[in-house]
mmJSON file of the N, C-alpha and C atoms, coordinates in Angstrom:
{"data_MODEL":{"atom_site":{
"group_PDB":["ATOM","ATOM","ATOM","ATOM","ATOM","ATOM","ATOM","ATOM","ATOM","ATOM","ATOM","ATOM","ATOM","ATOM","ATOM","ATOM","ATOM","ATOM","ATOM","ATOM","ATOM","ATOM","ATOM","ATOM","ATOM","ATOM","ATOM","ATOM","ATOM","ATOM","ATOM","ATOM","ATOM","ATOM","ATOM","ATOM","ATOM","ATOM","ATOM","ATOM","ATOM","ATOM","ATOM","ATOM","ATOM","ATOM","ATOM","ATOM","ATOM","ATOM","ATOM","ATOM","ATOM","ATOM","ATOM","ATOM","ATOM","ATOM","ATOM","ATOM","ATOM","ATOM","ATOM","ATOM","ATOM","ATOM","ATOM","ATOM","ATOM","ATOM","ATOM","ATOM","ATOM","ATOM","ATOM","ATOM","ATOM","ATOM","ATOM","ATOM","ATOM","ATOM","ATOM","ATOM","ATOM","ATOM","ATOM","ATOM","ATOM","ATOM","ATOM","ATOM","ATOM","ATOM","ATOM","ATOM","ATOM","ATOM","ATOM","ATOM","ATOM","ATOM","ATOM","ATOM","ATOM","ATOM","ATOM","ATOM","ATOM","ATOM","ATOM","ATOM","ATOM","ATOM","ATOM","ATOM","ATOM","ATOM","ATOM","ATOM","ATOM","ATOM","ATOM","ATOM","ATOM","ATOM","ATOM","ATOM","ATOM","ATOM","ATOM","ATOM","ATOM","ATOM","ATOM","ATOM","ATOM","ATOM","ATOM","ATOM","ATOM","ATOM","ATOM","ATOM","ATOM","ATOM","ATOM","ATOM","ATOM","ATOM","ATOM","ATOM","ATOM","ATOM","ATOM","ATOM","ATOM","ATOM","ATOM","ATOM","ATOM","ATOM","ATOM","ATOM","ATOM","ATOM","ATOM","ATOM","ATOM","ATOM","ATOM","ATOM","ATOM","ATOM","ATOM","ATOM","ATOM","ATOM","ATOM","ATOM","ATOM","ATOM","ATOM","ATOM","ATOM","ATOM","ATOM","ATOM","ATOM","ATOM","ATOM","ATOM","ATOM","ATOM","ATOM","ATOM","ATOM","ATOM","ATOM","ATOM","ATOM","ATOM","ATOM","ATOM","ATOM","ATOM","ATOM","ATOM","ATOM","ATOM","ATOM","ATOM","ATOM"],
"id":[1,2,3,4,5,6,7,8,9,10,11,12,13,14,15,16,17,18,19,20,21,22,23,24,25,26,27,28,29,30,31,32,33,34,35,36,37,38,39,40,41,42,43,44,45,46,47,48,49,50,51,52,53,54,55,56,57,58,59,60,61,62,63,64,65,66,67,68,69,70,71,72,73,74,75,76,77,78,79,80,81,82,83,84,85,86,87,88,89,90,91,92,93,94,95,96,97,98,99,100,101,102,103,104,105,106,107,108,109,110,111,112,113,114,115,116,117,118,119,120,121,122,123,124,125,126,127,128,129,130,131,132,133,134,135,136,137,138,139,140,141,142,143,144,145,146,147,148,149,150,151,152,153,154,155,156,157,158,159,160,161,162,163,164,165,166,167,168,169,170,171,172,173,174,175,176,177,178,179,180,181,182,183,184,185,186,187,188,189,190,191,192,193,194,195,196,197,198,199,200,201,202,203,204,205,206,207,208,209,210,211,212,213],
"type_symbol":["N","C","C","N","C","C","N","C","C","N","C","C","N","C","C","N","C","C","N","C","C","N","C","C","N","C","C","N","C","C","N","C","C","N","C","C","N","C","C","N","C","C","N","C","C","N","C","C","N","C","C","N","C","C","N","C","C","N","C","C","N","C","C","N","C","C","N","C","C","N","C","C","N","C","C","N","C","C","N","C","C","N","C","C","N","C","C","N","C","C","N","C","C","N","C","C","N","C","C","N","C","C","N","C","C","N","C","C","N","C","C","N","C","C","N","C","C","N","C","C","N","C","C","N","C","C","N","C","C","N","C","C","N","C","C","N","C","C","N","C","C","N","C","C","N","C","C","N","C","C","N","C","C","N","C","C","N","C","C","N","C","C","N","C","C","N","C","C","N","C","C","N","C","C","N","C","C","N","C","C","N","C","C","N","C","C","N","C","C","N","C","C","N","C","C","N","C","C","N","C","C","N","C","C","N","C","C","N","C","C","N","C","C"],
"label_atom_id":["N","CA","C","N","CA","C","N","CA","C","N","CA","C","N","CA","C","N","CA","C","N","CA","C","N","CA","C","N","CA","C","N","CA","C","N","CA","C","N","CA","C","N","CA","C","N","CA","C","N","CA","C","N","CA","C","N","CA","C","N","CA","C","N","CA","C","N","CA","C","N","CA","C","N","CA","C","N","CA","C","N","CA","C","N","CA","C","N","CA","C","N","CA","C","N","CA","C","N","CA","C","N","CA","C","N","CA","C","N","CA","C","N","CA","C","N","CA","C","N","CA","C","N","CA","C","N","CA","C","N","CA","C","N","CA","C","N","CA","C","N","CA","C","N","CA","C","N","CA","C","N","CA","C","N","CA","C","N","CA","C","N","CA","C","N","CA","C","N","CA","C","N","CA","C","N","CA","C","N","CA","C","N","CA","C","N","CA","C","N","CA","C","N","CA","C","N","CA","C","N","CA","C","N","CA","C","N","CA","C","N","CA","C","N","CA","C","N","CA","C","N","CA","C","N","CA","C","N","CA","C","N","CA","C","N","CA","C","N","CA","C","N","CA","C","N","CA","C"],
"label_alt_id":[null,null,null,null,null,null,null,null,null,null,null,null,null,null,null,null,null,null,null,null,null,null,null,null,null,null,null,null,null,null,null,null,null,null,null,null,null,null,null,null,null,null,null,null,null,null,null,null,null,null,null,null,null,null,null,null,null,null,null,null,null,null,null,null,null,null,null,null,null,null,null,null,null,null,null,null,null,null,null,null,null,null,null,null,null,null,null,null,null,null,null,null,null,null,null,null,null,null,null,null,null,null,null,null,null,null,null,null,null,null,null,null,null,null,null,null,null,null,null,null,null,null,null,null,null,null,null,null,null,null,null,null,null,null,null,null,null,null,null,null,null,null,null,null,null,null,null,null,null,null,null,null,null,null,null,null,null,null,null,null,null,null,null,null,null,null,null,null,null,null,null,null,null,null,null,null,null,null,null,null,null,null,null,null,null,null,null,null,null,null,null,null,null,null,null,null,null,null,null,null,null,null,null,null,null,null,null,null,null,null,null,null,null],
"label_comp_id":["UNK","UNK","UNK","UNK","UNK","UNK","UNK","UNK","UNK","UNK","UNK","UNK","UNK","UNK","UNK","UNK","UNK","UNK","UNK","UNK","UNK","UNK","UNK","UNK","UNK","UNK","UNK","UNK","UNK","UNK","UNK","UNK","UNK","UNK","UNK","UNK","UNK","UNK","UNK","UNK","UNK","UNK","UNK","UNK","UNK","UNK","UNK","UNK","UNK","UNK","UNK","UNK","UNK","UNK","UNK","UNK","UNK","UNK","UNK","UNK","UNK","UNK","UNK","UNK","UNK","UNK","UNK","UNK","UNK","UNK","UNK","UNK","UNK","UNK","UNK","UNK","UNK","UNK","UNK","UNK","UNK","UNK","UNK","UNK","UNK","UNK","UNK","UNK","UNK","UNK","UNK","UNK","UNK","UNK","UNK","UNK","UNK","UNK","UNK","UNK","UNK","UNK","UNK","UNK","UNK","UNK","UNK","UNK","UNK","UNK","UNK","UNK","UNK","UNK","UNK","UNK","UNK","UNK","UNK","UNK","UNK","UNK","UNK","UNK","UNK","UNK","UNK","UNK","UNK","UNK","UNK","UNK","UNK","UNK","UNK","UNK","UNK","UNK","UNK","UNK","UNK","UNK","UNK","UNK","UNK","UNK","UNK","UNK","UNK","UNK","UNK","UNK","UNK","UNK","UNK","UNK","UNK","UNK","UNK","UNK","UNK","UNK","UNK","UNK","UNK","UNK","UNK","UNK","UNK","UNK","UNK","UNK","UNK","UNK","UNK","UNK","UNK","UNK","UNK","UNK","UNK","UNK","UNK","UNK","UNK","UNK","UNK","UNK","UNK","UNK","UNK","UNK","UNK","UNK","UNK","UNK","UNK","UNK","UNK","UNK","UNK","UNK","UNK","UNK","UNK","UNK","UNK","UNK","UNK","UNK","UNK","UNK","UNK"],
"label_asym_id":["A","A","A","A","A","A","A","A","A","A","A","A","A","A","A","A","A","A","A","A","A","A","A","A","A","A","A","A","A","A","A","A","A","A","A","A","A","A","A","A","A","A","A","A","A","A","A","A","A","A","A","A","A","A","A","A","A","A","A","A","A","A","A","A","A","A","A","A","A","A","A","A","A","A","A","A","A","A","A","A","A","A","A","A","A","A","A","A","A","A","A","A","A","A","A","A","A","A","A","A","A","A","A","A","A","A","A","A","A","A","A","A","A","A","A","A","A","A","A","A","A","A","A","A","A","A","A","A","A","A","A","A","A","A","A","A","A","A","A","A","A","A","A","A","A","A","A","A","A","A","A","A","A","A","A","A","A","A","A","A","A","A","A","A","A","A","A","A","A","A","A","A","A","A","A","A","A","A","A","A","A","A","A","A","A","A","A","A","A","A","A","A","A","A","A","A","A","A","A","A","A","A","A","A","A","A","A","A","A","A","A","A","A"],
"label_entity_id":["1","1","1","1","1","1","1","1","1","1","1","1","1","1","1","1","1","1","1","1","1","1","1","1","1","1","1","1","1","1","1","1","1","1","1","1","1","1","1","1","1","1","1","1","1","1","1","1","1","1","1","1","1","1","1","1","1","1","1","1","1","1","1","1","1","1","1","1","1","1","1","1","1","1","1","1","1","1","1","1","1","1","1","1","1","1","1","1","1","1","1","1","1","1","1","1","1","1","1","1","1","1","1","1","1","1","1","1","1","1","1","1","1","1","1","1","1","1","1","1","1","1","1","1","1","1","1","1","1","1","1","1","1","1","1","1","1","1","1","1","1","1","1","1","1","1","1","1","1","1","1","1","1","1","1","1","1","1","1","1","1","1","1","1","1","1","1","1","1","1","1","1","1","1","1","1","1","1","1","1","1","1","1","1","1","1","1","1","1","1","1","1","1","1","1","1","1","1","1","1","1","1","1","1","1","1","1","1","1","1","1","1","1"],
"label_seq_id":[1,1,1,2,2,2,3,3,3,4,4,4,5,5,5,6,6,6,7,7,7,8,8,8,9,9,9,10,10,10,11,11,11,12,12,12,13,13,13,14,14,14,15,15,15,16,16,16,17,17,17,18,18,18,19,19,19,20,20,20,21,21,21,22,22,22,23,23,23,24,24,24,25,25,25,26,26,26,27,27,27,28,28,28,29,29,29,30,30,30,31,31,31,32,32,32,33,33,33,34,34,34,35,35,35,36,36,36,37,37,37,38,38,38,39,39,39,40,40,40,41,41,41,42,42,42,43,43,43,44,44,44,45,45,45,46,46,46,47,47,47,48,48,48,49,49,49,50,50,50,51,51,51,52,52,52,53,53,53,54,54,54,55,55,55,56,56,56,57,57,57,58,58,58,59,59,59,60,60,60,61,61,61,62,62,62,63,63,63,64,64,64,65,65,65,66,66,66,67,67,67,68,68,68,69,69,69,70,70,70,71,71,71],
"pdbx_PDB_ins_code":[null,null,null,null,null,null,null,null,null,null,null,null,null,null,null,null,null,null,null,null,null,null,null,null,null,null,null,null,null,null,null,null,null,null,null,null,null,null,null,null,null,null,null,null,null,null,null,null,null,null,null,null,null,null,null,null,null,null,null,null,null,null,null,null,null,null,null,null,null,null,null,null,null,null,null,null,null,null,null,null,null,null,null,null,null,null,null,null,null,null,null,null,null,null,null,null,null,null,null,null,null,null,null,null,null,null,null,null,null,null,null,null,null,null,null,null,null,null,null,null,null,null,null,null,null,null,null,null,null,null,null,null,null,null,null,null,null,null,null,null,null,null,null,null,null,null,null,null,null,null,null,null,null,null,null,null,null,null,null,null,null,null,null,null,null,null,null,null,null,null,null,null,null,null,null,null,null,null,null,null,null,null,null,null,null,null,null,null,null,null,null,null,null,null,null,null,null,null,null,null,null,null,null,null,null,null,null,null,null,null,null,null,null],
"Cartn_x":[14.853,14.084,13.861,12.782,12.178,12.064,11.762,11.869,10.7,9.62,8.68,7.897,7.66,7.105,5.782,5.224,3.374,3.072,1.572,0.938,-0.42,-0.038,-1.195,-1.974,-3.555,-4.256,-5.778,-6.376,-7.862,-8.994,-9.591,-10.745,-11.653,-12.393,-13.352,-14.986,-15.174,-16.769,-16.661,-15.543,-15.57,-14.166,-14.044,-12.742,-11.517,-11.636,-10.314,-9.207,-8.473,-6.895,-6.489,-6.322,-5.857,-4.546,-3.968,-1.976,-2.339,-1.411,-1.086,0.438,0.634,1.573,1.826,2.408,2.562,3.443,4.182,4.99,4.173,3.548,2.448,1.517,0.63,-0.484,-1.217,-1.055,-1.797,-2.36,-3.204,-4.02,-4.711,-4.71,-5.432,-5.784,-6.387,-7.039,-6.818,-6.902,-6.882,-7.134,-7.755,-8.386,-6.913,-6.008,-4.761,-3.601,-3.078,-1.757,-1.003,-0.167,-0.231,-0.839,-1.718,-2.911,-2.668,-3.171,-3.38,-2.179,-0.783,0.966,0.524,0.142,0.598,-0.609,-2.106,-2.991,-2.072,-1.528,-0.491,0.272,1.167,2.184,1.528,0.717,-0.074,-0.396,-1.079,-2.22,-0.671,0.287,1.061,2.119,2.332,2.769,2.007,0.735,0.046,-0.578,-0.305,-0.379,1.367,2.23,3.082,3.595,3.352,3.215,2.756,1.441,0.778,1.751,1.832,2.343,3.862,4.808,6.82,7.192,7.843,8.123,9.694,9.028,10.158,11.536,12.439,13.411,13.331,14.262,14.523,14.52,13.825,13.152,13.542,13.696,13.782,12.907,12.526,11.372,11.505,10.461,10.661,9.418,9.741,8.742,8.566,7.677,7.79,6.578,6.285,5.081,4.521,3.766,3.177,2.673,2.269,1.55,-0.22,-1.14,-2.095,-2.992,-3.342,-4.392,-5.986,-6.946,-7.845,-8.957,-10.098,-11.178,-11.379,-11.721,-12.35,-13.351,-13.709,-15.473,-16.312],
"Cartn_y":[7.034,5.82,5.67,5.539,5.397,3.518,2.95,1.702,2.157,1.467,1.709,0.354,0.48,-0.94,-0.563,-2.285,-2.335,-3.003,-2.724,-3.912,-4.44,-6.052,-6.432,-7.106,-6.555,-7.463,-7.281,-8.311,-8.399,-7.674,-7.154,-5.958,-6.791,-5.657,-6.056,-6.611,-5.859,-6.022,-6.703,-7.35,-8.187,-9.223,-9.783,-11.081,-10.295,-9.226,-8.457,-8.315,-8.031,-7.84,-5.973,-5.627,-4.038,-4.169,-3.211,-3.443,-1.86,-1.367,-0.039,0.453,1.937,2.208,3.202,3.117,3.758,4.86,4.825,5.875,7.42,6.928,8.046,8.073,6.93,6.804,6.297,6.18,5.195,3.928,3.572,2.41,1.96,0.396,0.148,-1.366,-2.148,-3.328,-4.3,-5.833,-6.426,-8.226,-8.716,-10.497,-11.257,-10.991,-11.764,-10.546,-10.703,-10.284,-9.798,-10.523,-9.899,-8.552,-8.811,-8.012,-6.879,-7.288,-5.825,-4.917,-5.523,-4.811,-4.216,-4.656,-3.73,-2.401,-3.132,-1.402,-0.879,-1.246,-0.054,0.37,-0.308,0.706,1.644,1.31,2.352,3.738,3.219,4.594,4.899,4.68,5.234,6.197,5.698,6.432,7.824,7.563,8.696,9.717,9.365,10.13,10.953,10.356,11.024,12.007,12.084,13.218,13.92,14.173,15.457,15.798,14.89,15.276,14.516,15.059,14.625,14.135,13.118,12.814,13.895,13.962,15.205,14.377,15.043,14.531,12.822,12.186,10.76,11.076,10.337,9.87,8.226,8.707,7.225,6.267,5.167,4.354,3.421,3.557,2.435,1.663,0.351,-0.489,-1.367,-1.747,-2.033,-2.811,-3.549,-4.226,-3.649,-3.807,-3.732,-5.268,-5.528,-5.881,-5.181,-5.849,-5.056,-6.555,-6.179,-7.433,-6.869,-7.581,-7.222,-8.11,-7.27,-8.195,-8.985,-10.771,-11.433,-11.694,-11.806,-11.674,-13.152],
"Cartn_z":[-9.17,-8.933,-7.434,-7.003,-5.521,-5.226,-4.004,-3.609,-2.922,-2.688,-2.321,-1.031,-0.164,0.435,0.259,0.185,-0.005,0.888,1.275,2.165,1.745,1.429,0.815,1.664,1.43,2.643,2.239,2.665,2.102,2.464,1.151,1.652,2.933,3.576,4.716,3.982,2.881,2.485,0.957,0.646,-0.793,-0.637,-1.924,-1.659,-2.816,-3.145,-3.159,-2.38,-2.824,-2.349,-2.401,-1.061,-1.099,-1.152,-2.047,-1.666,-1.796,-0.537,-0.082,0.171,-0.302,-0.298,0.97,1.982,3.599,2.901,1.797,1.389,1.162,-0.222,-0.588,-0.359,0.595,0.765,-0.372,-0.582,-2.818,-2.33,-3.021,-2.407,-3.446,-4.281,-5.078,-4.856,-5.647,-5.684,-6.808,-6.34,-7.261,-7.003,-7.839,-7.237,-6.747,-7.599,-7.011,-6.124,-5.629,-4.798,-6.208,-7.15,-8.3,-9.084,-9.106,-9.907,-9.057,-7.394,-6.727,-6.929,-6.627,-6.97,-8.173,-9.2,-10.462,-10.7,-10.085,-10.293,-9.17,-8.302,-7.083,-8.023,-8.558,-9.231,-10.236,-11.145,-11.672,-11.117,-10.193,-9.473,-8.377,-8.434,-7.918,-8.173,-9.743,-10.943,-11.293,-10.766,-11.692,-10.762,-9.429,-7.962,-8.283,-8.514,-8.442,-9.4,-10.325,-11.403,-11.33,-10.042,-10.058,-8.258,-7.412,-6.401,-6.118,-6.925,-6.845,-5.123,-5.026,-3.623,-3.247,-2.228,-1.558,-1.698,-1.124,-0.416,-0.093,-0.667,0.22,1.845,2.288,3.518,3.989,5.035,5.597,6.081,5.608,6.077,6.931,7.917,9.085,9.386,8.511,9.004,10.316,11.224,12.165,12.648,13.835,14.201,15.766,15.742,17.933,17.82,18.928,20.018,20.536,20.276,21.136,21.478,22.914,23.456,22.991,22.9,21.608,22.475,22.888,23.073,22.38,22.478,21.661,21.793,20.359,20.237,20.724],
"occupancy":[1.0,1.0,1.0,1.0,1.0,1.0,1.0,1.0,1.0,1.0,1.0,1.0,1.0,1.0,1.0,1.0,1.0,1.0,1.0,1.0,1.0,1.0,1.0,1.0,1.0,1.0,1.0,1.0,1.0,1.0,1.0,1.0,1.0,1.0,1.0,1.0,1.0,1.0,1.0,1.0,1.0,1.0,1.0,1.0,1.0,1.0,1.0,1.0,1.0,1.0,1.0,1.0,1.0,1.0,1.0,1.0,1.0,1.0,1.0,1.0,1.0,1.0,1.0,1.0,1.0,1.0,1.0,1.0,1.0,1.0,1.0,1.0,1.0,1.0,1.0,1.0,1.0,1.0,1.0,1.0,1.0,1.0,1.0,1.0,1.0,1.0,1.0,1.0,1.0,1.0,1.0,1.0,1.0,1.0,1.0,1.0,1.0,1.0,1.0,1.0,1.0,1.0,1.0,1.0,1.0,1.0,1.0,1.0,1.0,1.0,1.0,1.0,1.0,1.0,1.0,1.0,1.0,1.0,1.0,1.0,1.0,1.0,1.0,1.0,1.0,1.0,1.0,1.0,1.0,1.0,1.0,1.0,1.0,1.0,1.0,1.0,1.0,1.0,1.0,1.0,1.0,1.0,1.0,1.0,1.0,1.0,1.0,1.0,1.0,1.0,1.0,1.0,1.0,1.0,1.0,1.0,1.0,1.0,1.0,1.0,1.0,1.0,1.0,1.0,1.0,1.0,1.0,1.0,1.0,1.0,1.0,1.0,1.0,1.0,1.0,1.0,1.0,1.0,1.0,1.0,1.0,1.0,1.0,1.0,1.0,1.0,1.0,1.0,1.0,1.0,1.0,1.0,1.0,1.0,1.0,1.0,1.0,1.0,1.0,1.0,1.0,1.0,1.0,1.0,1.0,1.0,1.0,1.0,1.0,1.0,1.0,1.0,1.0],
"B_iso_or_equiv":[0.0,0.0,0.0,0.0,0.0,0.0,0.0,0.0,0.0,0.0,0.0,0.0,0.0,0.0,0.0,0.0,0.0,0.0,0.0,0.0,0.0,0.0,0.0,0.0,0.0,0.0,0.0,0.0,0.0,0.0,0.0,0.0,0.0,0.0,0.0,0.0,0.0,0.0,0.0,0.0,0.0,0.0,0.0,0.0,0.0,0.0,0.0,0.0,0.0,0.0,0.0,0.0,0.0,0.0,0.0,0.0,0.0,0.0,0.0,0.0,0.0,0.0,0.0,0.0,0.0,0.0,0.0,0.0,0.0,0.0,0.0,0.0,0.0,0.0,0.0,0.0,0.0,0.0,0.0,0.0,0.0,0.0,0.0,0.0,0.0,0.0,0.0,0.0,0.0,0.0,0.0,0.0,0.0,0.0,0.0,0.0,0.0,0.0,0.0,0.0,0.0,0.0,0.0,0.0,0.0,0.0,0.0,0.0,0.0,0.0,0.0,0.0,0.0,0.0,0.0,0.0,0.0,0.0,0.0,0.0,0.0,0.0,0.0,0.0,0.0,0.0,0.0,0.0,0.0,0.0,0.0,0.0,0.0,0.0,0.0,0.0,0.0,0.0,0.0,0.0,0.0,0.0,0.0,0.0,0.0,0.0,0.0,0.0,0.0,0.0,0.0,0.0,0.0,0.0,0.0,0.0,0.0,0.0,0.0,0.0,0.0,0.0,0.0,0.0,0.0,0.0,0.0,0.0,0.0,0.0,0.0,0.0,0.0,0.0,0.0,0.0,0.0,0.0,0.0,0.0,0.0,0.0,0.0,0.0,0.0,0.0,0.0,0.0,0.0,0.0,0.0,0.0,0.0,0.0,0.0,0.0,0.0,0.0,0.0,0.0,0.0,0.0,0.0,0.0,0.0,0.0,0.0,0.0,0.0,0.0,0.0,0.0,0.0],
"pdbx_formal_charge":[null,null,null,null,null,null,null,null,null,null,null,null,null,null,null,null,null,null,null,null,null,null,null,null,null,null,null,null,null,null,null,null,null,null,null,null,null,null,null,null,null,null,null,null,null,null,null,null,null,null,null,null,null,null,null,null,null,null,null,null,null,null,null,null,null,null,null,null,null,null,null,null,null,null,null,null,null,null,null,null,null,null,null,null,null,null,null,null,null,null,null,null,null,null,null,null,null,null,null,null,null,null,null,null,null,null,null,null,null,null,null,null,null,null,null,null,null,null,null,null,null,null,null,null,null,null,null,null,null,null,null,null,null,null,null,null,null,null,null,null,null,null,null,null,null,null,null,null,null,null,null,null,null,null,null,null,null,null,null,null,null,null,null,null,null,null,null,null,null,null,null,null,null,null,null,null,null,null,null,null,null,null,null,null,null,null,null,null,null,null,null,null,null,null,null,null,null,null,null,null,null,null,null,null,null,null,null,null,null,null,null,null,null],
"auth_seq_id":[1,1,1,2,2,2,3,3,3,4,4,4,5,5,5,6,6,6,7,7,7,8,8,8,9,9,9,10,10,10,11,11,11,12,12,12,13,13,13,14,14,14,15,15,15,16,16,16,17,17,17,18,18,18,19,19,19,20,20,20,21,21,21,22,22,22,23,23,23,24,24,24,25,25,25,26,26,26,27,27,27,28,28,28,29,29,29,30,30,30,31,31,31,32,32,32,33,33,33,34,34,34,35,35,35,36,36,36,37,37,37,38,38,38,39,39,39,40,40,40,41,41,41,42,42,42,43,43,43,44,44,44,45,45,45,46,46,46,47,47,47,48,48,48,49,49,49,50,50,50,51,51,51,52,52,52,53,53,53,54,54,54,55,55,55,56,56,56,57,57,57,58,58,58,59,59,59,60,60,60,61,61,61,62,62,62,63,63,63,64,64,64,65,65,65,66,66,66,67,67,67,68,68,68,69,69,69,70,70,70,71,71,71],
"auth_comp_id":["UNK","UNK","UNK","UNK","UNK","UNK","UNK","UNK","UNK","UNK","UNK","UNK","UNK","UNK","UNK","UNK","UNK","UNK","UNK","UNK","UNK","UNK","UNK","UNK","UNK","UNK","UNK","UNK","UNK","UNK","UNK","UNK","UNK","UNK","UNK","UNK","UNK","UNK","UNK","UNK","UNK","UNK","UNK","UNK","UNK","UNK","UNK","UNK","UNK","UNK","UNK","UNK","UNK","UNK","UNK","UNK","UNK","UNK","UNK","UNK","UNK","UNK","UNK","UNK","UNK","UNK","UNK","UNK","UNK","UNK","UNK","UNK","UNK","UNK","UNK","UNK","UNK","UNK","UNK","UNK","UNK","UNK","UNK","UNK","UNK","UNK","UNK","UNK","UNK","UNK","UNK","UNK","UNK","UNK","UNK","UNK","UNK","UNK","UNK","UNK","UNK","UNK","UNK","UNK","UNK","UNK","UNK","UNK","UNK","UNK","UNK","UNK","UNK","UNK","UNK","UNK","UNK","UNK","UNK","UNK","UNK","UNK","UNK","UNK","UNK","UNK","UNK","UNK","UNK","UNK","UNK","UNK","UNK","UNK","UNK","UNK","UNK","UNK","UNK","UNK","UNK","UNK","UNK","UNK","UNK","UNK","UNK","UNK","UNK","UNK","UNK","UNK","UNK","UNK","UNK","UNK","UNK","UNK","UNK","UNK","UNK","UNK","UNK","UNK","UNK","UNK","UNK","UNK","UNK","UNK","UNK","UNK","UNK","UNK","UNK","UNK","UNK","UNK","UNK","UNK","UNK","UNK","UNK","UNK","UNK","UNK","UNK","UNK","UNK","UNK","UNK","UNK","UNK","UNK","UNK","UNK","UNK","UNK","UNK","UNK","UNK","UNK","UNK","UNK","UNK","UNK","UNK","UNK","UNK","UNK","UNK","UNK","UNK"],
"auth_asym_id":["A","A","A","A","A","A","A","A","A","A","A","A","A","A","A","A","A","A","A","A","A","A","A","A","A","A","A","A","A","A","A","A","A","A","A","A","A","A","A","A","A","A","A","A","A","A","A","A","A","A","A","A","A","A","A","A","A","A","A","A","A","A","A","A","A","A","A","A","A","A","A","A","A","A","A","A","A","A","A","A","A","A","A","A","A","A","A","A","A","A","A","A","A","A","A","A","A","A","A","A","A","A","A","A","A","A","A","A","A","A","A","A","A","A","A","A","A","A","A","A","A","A","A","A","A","A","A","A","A","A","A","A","A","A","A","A","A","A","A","A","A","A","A","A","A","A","A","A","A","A","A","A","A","A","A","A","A","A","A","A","A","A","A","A","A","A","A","A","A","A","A","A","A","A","A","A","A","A","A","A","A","A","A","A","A","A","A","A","A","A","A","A","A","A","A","A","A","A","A","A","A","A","A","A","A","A","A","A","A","A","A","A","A"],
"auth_atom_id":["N","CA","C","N","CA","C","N","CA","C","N","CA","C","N","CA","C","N","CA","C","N","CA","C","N","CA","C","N","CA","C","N","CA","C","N","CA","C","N","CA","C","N","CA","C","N","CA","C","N","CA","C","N","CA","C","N","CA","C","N","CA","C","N","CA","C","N","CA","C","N","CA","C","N","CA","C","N","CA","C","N","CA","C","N","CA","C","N","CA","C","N","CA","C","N","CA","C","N","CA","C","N","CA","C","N","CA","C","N","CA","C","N","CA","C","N","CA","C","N","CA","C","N","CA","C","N","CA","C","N","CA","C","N","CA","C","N","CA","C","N","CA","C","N","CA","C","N","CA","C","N","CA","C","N","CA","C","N","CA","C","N","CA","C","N","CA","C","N","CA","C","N","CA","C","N","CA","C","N","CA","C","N","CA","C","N","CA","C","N","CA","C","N","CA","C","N","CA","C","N","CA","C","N","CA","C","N","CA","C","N","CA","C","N","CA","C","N","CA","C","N","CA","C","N","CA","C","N","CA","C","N","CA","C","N","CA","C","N","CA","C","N","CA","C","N","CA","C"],
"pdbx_PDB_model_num":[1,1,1,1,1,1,1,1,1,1,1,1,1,1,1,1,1,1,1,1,1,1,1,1,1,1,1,1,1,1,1,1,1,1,1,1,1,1,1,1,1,1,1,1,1,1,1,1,1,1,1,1,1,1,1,1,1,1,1,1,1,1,1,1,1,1,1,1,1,1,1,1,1,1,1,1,1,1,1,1,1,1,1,1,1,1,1,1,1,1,1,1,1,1,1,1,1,1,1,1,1,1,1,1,1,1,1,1,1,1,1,1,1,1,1,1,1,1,1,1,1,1,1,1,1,1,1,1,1,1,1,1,1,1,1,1,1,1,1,1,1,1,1,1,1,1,1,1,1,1,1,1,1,1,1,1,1,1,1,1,1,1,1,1,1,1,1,1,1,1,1,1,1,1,1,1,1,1,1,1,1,1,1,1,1,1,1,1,1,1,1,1,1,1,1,1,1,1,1,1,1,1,1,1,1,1,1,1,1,1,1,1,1]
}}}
């Protein structure tokens, strides 16, 4: 059994919800935060049956800082 972190955040060109997986790279959609987690676990399930996660790995989530022209 794997532990997986997501990041949910709103498409650029519609009012969907992307939740992404930084683990395997898997990426799916959905109208609620809800919704989007479970097509992730899906299409994440079914990414991984054709490609097995190596070795436990260690994950490091983390933030920056960047100053950002404003528009």
């Amino acid at each position: 059994m794997h532990k997986f972190s997501v990041v949910i955040f709103p498409d650029a060109e519609s009012d969907w919800l992307v939740a992404y997986s930084p683990e395997t790279g898997t990426a799916s959609q959905g109208k609620t935060p809800a919704k989007a987690l479970a097509n992730l676990k899906e299409a994440t399930g079914l990414y991984l049956q054709e490609f097995p996660m190596p070795k436990k790995r260690r994950t490091v989530l983390t933030a920056f800082t960047l100053k950002t022209a404003q528009a």
